[in-house]
PATIZA-850516 format. One record per residue: residue number from 1; x, y, z of N, C-alpha, C in turn. Coordinates in Angstrom, 1 decimal. Layout:
     i      n_X      n_Y      n_Z     ca_X     ca_Y     ca_Z      c_X      c_Y      c_Z
   NUM        X        Y        Z        X        Y        Z        X        Y        Z
...
end
This chain:
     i      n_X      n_Y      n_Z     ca_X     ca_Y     ca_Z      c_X      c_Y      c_Z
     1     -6.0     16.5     -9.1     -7.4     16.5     -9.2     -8.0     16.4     -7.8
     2     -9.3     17.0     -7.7    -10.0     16.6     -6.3    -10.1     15.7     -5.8
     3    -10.8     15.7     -4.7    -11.0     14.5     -4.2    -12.9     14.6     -4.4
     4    -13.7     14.3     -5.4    -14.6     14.5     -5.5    -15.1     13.3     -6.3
     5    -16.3     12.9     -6.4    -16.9     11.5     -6.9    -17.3     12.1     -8.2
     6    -17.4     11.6     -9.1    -17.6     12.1    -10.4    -19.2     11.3    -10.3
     7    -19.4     10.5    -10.0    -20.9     10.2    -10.6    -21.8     10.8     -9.7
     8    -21.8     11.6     -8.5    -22.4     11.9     -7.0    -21.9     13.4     -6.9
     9    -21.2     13.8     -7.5    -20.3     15.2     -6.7    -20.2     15.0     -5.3
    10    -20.3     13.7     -4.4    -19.4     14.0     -3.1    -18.4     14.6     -2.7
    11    -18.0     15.4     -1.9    -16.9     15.9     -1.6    -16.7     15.9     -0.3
    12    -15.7     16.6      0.4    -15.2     16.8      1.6    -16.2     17.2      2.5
    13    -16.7     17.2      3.7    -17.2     17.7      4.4    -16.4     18.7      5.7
    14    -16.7     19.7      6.3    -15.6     19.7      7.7    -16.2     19.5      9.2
    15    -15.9     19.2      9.9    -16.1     19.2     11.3    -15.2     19.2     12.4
    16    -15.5     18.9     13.5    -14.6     19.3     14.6    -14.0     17.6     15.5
    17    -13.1     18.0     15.8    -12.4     16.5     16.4    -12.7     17.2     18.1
    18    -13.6     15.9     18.4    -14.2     16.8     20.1    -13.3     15.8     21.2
    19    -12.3     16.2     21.8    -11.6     15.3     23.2    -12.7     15.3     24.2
    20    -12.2     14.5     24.8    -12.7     14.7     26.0    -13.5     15.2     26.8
    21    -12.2     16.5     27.0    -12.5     17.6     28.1    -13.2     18.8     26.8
    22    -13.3     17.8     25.8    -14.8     19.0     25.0    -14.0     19.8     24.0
    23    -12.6     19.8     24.4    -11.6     20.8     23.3    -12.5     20.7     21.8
    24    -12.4     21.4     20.9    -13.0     21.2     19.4    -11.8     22.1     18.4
    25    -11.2     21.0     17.4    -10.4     21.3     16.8    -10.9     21.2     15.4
    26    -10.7     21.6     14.6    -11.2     21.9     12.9    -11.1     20.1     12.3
    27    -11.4     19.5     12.0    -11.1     18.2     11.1    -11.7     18.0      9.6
    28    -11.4     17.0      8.5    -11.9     17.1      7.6    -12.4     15.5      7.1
    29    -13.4     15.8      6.7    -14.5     13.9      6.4    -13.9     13.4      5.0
    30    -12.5     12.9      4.6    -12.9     12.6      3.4    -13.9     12.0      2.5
    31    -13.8     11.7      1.3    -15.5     11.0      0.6    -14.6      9.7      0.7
    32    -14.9      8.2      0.7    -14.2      7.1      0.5    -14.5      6.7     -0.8
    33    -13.4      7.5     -1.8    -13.5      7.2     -3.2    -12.5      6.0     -3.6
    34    -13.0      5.3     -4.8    -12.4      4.3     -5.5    -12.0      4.7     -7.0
    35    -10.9      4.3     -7.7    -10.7      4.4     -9.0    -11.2      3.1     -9.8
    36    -12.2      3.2    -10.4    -13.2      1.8    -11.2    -13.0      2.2    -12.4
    37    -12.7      1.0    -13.1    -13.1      0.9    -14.9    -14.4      0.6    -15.0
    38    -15.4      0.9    -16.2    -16.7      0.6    -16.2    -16.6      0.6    -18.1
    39    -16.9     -0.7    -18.2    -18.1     -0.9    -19.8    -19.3     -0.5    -19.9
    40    -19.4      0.9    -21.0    -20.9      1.4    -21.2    -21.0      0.4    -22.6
    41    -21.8     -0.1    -22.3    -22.3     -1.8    -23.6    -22.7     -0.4    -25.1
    42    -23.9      0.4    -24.6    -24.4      1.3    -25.4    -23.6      2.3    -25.9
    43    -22.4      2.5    -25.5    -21.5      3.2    -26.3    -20.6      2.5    -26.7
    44    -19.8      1.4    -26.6    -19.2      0.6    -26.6    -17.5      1.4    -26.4
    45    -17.7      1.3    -25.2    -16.4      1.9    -24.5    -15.9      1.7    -23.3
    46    -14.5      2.0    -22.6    -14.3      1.6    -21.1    -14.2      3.2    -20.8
    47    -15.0      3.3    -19.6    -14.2      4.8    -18.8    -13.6      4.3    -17.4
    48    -13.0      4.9    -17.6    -12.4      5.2    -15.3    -12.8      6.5    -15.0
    49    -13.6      5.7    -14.0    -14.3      7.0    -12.9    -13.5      7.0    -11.7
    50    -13.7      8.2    -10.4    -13.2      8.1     -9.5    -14.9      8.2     -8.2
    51    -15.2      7.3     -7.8    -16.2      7.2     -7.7    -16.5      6.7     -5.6
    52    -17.2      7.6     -5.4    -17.4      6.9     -3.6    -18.1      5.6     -3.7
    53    -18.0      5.1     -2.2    -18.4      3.2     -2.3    -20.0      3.4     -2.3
    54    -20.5      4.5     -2.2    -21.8      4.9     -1.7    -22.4      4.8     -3.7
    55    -21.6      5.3     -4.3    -22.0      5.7     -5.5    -22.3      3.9     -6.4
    56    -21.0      3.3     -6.1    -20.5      1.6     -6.5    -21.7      0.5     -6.0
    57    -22.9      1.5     -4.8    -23.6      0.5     -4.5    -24.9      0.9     -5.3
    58    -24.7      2.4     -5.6    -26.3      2.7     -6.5    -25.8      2.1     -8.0
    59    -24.6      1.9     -8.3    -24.1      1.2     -9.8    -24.9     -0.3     -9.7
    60    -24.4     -0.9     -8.4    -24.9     -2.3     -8.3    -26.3     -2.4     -8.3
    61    -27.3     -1.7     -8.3    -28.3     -1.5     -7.7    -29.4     -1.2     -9.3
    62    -28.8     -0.2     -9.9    -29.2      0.1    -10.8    -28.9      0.4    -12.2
    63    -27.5      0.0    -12.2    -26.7     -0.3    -13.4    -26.1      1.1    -14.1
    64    -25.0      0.3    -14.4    -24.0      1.8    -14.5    -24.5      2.5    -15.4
    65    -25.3      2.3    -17.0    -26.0      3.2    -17.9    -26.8      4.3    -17.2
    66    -27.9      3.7    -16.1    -29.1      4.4    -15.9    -28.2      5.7    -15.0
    67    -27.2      5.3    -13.9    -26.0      5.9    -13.1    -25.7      7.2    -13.8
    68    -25.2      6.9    -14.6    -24.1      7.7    -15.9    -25.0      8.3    -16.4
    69    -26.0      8.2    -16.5    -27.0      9.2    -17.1    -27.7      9.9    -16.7
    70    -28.0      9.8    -15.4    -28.3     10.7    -14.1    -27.5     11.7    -13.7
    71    -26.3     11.3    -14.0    -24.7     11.8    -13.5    -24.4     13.2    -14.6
    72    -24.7     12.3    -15.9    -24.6     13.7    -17.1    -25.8     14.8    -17.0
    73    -26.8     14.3    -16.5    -28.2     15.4    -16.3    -28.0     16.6    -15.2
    74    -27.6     15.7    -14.2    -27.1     16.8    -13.3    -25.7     17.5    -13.4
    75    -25.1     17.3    -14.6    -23.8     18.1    -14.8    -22.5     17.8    -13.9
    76    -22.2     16.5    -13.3    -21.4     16.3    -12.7    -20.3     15.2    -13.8
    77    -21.0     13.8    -14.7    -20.0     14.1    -15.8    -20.0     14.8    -16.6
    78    -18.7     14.5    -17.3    -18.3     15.3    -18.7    -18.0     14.0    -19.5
    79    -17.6     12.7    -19.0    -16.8     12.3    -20.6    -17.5     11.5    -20.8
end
């Protein structure tokens, strides 16, 4: 599976590793994803997401229903 955030579609970005003397070599940003269990109370269910820490702080922020339902609108989940 990717390396992609299921509630955010983050993914990889690419850029360049710059030395010194300026050299520029290809590099790649991974997303800093986590594997989380989450209780939807309103479905009454557990899912595991693979989710970035960026994503873990809009959950804290705004609660994983409202999250998850933002997430299905824009077509990034499925389950």
């Amino acid at each position: 599976m990717s390396r992609v955030c299921e509630l955010t579609g983050k993914r990889a970005m690419v850029g360049n590793n710059v030395s010194h003397a300026m050299n520029k070599t290809k590099r790649k940003f991974d997303v800093n994803l986590k594997k989380k269990r989450f209780y939807l109370p309103e479905e009454d269910k557990w899912i595991t997401l693979k989710v970035s820490t960026s994503a873990l702080k809009n959950i804290n922020k705004k609660g994983i229903e409202a999250v998850v339902k933002e997430a299905r609108q824009k077509g990034f989940l499925n389950k």
